[in-house]
C-alpha positions in Angstrom: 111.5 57.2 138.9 111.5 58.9 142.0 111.1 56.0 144.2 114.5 55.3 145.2 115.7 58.3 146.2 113.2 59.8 147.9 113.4 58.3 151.1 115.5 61.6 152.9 114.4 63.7 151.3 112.0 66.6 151.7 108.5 67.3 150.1 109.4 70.5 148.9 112.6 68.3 147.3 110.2 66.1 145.6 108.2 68.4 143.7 111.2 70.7 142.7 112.6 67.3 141.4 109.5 66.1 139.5 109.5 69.8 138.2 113.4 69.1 137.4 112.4 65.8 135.4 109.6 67.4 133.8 111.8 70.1 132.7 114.2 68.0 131.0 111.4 66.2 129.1 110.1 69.2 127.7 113.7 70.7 127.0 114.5 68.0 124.4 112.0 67.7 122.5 114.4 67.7 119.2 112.5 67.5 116.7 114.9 68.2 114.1 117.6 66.2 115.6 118.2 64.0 113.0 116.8 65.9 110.2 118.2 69.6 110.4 120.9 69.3 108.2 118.8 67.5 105.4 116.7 70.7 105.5 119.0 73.1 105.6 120.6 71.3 102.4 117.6 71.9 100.6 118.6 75.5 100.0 122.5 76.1 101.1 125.8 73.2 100.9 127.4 71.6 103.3 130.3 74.4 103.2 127.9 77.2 103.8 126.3 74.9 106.9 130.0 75.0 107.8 129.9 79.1 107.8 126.9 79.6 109.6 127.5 77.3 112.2 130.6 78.5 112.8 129.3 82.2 112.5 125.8 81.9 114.9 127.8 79.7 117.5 130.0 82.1 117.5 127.7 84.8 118.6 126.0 82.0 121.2 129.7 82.3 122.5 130.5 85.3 123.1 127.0 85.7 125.1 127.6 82.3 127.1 129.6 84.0 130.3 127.8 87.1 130.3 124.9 85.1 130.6 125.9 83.4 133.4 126.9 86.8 135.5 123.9 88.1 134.2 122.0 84.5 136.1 123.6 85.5 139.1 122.9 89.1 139.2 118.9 89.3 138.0 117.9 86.2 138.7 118.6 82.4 137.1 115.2 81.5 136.5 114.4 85.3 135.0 117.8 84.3 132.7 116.6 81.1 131.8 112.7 81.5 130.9 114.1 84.8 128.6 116.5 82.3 127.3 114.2 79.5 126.3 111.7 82.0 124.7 114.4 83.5 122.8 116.0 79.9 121.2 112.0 79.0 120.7 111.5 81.9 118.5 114.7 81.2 116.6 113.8 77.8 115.8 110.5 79.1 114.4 112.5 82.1 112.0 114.4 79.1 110.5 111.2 77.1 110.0 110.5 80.0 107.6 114.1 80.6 106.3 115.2 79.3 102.7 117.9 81.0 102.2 121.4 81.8 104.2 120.5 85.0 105.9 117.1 83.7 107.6 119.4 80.6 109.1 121.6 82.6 110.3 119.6 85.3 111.9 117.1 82.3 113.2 120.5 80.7 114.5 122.1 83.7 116.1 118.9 84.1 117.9 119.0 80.4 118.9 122.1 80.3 120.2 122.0 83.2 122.3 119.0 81.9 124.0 120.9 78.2 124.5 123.4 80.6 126.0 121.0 82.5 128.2 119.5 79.2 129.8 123.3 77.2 129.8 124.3 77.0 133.9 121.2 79.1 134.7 118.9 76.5 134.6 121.2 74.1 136.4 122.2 76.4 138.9 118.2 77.5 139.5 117.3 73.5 140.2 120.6 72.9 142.1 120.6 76.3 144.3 116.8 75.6 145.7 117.1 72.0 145.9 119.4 72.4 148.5 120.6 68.5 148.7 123.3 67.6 151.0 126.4 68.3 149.4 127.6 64.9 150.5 124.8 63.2 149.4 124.9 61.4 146.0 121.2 62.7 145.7 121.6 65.6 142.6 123.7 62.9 140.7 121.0 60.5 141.0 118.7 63.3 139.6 120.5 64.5 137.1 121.0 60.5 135.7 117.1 60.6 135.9 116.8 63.6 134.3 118.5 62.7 131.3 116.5 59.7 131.1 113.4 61.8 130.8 115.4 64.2 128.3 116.0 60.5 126.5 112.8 59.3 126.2 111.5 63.0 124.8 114.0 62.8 122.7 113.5 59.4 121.2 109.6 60.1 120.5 110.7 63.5 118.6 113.2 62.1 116.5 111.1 59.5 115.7 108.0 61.4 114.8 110.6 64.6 113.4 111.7 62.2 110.9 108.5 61.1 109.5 107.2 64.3 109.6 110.1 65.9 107.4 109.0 63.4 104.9 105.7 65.4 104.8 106.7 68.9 105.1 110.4 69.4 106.2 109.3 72.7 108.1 107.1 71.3 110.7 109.9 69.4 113.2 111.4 73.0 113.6 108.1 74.5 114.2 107.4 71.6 117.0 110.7 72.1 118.5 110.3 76.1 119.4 107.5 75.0 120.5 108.5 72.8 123.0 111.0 75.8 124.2 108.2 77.8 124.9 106.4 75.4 127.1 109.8 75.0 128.9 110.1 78.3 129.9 106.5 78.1 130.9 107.5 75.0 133.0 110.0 77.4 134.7 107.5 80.1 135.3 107.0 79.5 139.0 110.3 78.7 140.4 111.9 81.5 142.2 115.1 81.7 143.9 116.1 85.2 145.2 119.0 87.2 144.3 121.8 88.5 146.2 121.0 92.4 147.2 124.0 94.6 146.0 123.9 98.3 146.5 123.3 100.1 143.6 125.9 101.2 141.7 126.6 103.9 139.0 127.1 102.6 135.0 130.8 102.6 135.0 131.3 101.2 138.0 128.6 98.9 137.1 130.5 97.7 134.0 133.8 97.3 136.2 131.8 95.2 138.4 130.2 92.8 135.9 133.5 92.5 134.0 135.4 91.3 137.4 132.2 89.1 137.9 133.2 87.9 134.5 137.0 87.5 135.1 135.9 85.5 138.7 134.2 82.9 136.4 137.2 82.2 135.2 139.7 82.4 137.9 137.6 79.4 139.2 139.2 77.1 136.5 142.9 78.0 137.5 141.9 76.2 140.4 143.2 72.7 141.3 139.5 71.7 141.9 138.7 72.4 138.5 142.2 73.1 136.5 142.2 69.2 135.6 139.4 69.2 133.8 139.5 72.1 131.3 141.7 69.9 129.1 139.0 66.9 129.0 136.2 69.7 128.4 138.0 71.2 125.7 138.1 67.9 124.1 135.7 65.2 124.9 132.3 67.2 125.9 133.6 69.4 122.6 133.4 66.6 120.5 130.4 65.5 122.0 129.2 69.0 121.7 130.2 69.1 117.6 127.7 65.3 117.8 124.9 67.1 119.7 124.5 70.7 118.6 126.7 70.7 115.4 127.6 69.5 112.2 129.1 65.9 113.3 126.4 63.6 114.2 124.4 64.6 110.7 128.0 64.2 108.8 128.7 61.0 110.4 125.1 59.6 109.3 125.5 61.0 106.0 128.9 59.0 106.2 127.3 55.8 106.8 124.9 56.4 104.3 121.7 56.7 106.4 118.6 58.9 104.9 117.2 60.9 107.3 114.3 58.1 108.1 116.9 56.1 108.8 118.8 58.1 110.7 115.9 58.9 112.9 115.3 55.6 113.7 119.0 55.1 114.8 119.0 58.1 117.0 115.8 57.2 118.4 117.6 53.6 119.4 120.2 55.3 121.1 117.9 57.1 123.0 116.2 53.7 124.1 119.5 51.8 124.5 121.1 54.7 126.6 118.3 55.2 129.1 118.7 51.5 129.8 122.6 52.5 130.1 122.1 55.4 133.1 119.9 53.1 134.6 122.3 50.6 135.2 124.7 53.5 136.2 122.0 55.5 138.4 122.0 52.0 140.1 125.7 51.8 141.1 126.3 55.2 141.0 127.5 55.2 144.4 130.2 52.9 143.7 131.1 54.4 140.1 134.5 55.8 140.9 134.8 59.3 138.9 138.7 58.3 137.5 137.5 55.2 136.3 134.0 57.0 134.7 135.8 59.7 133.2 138.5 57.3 131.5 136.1 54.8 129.6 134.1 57.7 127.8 137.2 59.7 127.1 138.9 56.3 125.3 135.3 54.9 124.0 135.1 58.2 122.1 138.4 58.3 120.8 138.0 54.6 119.7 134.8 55.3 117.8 136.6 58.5 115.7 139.2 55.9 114.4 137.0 53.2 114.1 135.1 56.2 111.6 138.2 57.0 109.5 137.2 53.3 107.0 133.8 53.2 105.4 132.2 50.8 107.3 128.9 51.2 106.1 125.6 50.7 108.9 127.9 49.3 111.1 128.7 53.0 112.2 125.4 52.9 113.6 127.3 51.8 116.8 130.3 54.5 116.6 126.9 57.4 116.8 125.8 55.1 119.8 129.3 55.2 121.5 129.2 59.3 120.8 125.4 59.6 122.2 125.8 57.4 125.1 129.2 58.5 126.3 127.8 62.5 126.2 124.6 61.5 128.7 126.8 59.1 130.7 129.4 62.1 131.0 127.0 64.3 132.1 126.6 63.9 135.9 129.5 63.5 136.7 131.1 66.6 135.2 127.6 68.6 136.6 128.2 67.0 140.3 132.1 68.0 139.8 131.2 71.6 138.9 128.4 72.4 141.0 130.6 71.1 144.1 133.2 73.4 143.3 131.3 76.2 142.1 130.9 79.1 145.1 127.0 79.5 145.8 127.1 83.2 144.6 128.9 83.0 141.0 127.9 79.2 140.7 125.7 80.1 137.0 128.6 82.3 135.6 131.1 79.1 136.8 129.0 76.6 135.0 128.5 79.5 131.6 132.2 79.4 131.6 132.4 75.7 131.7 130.2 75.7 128.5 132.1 78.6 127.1 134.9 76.1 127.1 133.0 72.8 126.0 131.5 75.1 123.1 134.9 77.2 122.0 136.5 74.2 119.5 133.6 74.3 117.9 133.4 78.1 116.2 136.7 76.8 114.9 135.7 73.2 114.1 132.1 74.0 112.4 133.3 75.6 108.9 136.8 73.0 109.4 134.1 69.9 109.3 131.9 71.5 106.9 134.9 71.9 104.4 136.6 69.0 105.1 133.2 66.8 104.2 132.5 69.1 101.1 136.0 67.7 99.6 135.8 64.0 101.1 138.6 64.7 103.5 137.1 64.0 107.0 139.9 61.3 107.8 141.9 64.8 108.9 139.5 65.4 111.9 139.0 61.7 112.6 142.6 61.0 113.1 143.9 64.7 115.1 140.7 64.5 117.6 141.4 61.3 119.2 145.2 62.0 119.5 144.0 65.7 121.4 141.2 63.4 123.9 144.0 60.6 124.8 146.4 63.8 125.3 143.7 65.4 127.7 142.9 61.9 129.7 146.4 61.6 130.5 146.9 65.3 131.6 143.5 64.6 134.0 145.3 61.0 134.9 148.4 62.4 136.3 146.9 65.3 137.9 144.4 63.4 139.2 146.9 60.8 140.8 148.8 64.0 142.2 145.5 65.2 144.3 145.4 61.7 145.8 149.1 61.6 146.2 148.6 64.6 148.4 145.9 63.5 150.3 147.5 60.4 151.1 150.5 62.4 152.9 148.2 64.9 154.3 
């Protein structure tokens, strides 16, 4: 996989980026992807699913941009092994859980590990890489990189599925597992951080929280401004597909069992590595206007196309939601990391999850309800009017920036 873009580079690059694809494998190994919510109904409803999604990601939240500071202060890969060891032992308290409480706690403890690791990892890889910034060379990985997240993801939703059949607990065993070995992956990879003089608690605390506030500043930026509107609503909604409530409630909608369901996801999987192929291919001549626009409008097509009961056909609308998330995903990581200053680049890229993961607190008990009384049509008709809303604020500001560079 590394073949064609190895030419220019160095060894060193090489084995950081075979560590990089490895990484990715071993990252998503999902076994519950397709199954969680089946579990979790065993013993609580849809509404209470709702709650506690709503509840633990809420707690993820709140630890997302300190987590970032926190990268850029002690270390990103210190951040990011602690992380993946924390989200692996919260999958393996839920695997126990039968009951609210243990699902939440597990959850809480999930999430705040997902928050440790979110931006640290990224910034770790991308910080000693050291590609030419010019270069199209970290896009090209990242595209490979998800294929390697794709294909560990299609073998553990496959084999999560049938083993759920046997005994629902094992998938979430398997996948704390595999968090384990990633933070084991990243056990070697050291990148050192900034000396700062020491400095006494309060002024320590004043510090981090203008570390914090920095973060932030970065998206009043031009540079970055135009995109808060298209993160708040597209990689949300792809966010509520992935992590939350959606993806399971959309199955559930199109009546697939959880076998079934499995074997869909795991389809995406195949059909989507294909998919970043093609677009690791051209991806020098992928214009990011044009990129951004098709999975902002193919998204906000498949909600409609969601509101009438159209039975396994909706097997494509999960596809256009799973594709248009991995497809998405270099080109917002190149746009960020690009614009993100070398010394706060983790906290920049824990704020830009803070933002991609904020509708969702709100959204998880709003879906949960709204499925519990057979009212989804609400979310599937106000969510596409919000994306089209966002792509045209990105359009025209986008359009501005090349107005401006044209007079310049």
């Amino acid at each position: 996989m590394l073949a064609a873009m190895t030419q220019d580079i160095t060894q060193q690059q090489k084995i950081l980026s075979r560590t990089y694809l490895t990484y990715q494998f071993a990252s998503s190994l999902f076994f519950i992807s397709a199954v969680w919510l089946y579990f979790y109904r065993l013993y609580i409803t849809d509404a209470q699913v709702g709650i506690l999604d709503g509840f633990a990601f809420a707690i993820g939240l709140v630890a997302e941009v300190p987590s970032g500071v926190l990268a850029d202060k002690f270390g990103r890969g210190r951040i990011a092994r602690f992380g993946l060891i924390l989200s692996g032992l919260g999958f393996i308290v839920q695997a126990f859980g039968s009951s609210f409480l243990p699902f939440f706690v597990g959850q809480s403890i999930e999430m705040i590990g997902v928050s440790l690791v979110s931006g640290a990892d990224e910034a770790l890889f991308f910080s000693l890489l050291k590609f030419d910034p010019k270069s199209p060379h970290w896009k090209k990985l990242v595209m490979r990189g998800s294929q390697m997240a794709l294909i560990g993801t299609l073998g553990a939703t496959l084999l999560g599925g049938w083993l759920h059949t046997i005994n629902p607990r094992i998938p979430w065993f398997l996948t704390g597992g595999a968090f384990l070995l990633s933070a084991f992956l990243l056990w070697r990879l050291k990148y050192p951080r900034p000396v700062k003089a020491a400095l006494s608690v309060e002024k320590g605390v004043k510090a981090h929280w203008g570390e914090i506030k920095e973060g932030f500043v970065q998206f009043s930026r031009p540079e970055l401004f135009r995109y808060v509107p298209f993160i708040l609503t597209v990689q949300a909604l792809f966010y509520a597909a992935s992590w939350g409530l959606l993806r399971i409630v959309l199955l559930d909608r199109f009546h697939f069992d959880p076998v079934a369901g499995s074997v869909l996801v795991a389809g995406c999987c195949a059909v989507t590595f294909v998919a970043l192929g093609l677009v690791h291919i051209h991806a020098n001549r992928i214009n990011e206007r044009h990129a951004l626009t098709f999975i902002a409008s193919s998204a906000a097509i498949a909600l409609i196309l969601s509101i009438p009961d159209i039975g396994l056909w909706g097997g494509m609308i999960i596809f256009a939601l799973y594709t248009g998330e991995r497809i998405l995903y270099p080109f917002l990581s190149e746009i960020l990391n690009k614009n993100a200053r070398e010394d706060i680049r983790a906290t920049t890229l824990s704020v830009a999850s803070f933002i991609r993961a904020l509708p969702y607190v709100v959204l998880a008990p709003v879906i949960g309800a709204l499925n519990t009384q057979g009212n989804l049509e609400y979310f599937l008709i106000v969510w596409p009017i919000l994306i089209i809303g966002a792509l045209l604020f990105y359009l025209r500001q986008k359009k501005e920036q090349t107005a401006g560079q044209q007079s310049v």
